[in-house]
N, C-alpha and C positions, 0 to 999 in steps of 0.2 A: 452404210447409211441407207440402201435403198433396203435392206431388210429390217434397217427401223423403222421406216415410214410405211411399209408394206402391212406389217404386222401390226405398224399403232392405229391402221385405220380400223383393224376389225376391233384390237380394245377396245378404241372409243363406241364401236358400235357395242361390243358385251359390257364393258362397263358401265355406258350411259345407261341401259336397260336396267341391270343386274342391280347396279348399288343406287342408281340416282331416282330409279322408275319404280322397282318392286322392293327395294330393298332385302331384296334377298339372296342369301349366299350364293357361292354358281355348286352345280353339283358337280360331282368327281367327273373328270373326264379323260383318267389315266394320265393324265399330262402333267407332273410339280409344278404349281405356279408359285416364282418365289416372292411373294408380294405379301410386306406387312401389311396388320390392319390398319397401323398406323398411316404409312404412305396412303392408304385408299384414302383414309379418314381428311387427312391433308388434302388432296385433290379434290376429293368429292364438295368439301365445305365452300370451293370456292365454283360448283356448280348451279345453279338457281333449279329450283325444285318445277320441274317440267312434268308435262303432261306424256302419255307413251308417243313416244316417237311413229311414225307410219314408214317413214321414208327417207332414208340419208343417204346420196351420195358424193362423195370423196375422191374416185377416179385413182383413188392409191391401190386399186387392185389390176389397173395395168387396163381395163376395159373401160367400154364406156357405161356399164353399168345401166341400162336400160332407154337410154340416149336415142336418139336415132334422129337422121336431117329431116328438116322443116323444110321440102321445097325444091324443085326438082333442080339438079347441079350442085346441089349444095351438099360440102363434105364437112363431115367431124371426126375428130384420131386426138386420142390419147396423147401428151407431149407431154414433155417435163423440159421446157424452153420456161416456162412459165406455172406459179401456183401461187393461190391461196394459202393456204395451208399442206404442208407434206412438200411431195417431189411431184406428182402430177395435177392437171388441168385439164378439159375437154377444150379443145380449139374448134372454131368453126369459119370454113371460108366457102370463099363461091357460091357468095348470095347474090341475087339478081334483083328483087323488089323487097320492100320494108320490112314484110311481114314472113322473110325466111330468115332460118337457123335451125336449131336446136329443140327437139320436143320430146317429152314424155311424156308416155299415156298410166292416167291414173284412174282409169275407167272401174279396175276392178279391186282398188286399194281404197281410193274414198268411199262414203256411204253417206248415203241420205241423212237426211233429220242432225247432221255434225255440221258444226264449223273444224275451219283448220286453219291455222299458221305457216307461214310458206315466207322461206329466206334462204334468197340464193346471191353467189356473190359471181361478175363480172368486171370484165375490163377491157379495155379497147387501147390502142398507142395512135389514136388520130390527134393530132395535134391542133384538133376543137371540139369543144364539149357535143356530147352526140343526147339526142332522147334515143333512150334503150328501154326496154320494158318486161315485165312477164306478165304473159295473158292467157289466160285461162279459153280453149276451145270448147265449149260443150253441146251436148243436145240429149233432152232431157223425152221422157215419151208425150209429155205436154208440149215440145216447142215445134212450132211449124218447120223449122229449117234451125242449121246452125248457127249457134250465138255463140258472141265473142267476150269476155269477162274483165276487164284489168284487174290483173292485182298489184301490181306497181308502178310506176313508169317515171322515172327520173328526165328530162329532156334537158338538162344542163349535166351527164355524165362528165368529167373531166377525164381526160386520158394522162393513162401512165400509172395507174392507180385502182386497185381493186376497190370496190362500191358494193355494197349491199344493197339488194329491192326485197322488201320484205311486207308481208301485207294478212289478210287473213280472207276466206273464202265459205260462203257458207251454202250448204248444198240444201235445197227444200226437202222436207219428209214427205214420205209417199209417191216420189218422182223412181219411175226407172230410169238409169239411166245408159244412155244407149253409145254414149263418146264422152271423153272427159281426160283435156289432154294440157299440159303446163307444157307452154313453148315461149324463147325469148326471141326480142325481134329486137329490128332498130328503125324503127319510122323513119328515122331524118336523113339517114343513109344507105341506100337499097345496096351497096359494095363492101361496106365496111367489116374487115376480120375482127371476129373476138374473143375473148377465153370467159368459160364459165366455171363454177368450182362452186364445191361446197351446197349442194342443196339439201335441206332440211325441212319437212314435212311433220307436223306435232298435231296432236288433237287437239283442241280448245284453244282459245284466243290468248295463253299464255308463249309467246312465240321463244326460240331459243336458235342461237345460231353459235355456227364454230368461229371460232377465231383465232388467230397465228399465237395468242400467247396461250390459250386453252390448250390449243394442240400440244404447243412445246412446253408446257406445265406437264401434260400426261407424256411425253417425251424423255423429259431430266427424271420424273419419278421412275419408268421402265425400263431406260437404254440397258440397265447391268442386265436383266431379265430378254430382253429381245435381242440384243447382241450374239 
């Protein structure tokens, strides 16, 4: 099992691109792939026609995949205790005020003059609704000082229960930019542990996110082939 969910994250990453994004065959890569076109044809249909992807991660390669703590104390590690979709999660504890956790810098992945779509999924086991958020860090060569962005912020989260915040983000033309970083927090609880999973980054304001039946739709079509 942990070599199907290992191997079905990088799928979803070659097949989202390949068949959903450019529609174009993959090129030989010495490797048999034993995959009808049918099966693809099957799966794909039940994809929505998305814009290129910029950025997905999944944590089913065992790291945290460009992760890093928001804030000093504060830890994050790879677990499979807990996930969205697949066998792993990124966990984050040993937060001390609101606005630590979990960040990623997209300084040199976004670009000016674009919007983007941005859908990540969380969860927390506090046994009362928390505001949790993702907010965008930036500073632009026009901004005096650091400015803070929301791009989602839920403040009734229920625990026990993975939640999507999902938003879209649009970066001005002709700005340098000098920081540009998607970090999640929890305002209403400066202590609270929680798991993140699943971030997905699209160009244009058509947003697209993973979900546990998508995963295990490309899961039942691959097992014979990834096994």
């Amino acid at each position: 099992m942990f070599k199907l969910y290992k191997k079905l994250s990088y799928l979803l990453l070659v097949l989202f691109l390949i068949f959903v994004v450019s529609g174009c065959a993959p090129k030989e890569t010495g490797m048999p792939i034993a995959v009808s076109q049918e099966a693809v044809k099957e799966v794909t249909k039940e994809v929505p026609n998305i814009p290129n992807a910029v950025l997905i991660t999944t944590f089913e390669s065992g790291k945290e995949e460009g992760w890093t703590p928001n804030g000093e104390g504060v830890s994050i590690a790879v677990v499979d205790k807990d996930a969205h979709t697949g066998k792993y999660s990124l966990y984050i504890t040993g937060r001390k005020v609101g606005w630590n956790g979990a960040q990623i810098q997209l300084k040199d992945l976004l670009k000016p003059g674009k919007t983007y779509s941005i859908s990540l999924w969380v969860k927390h086991n506090s046994e009362l609704p928390q505001h949790i958020g993702i907010t965008m860090r930036r500073r632009y060569d026009s901004d005096s000082s650091t400015q803070y962005d929301w791009i989602s912020h839920n403040q009734e989260t229920p625990g026990g229960k993975w939640i999507e915040l999902s938003g879209t983000y649009q970066i001005p033309a002709g700005v340098n930019i000098l920081d540009l970083a998607l970090y999640v927090e929890v305002p209403s609880n400066s202590t609270l542990d929680l798991y993140i999973d699943d971030l997905v980054i699209v160009e244009g304001k058509q947003s697209f996110r993973i979900t546990p039946e998508l995963f295990n739709l490309f899961a039942s079509y691959f097992k014979d082939y990834l096994n």
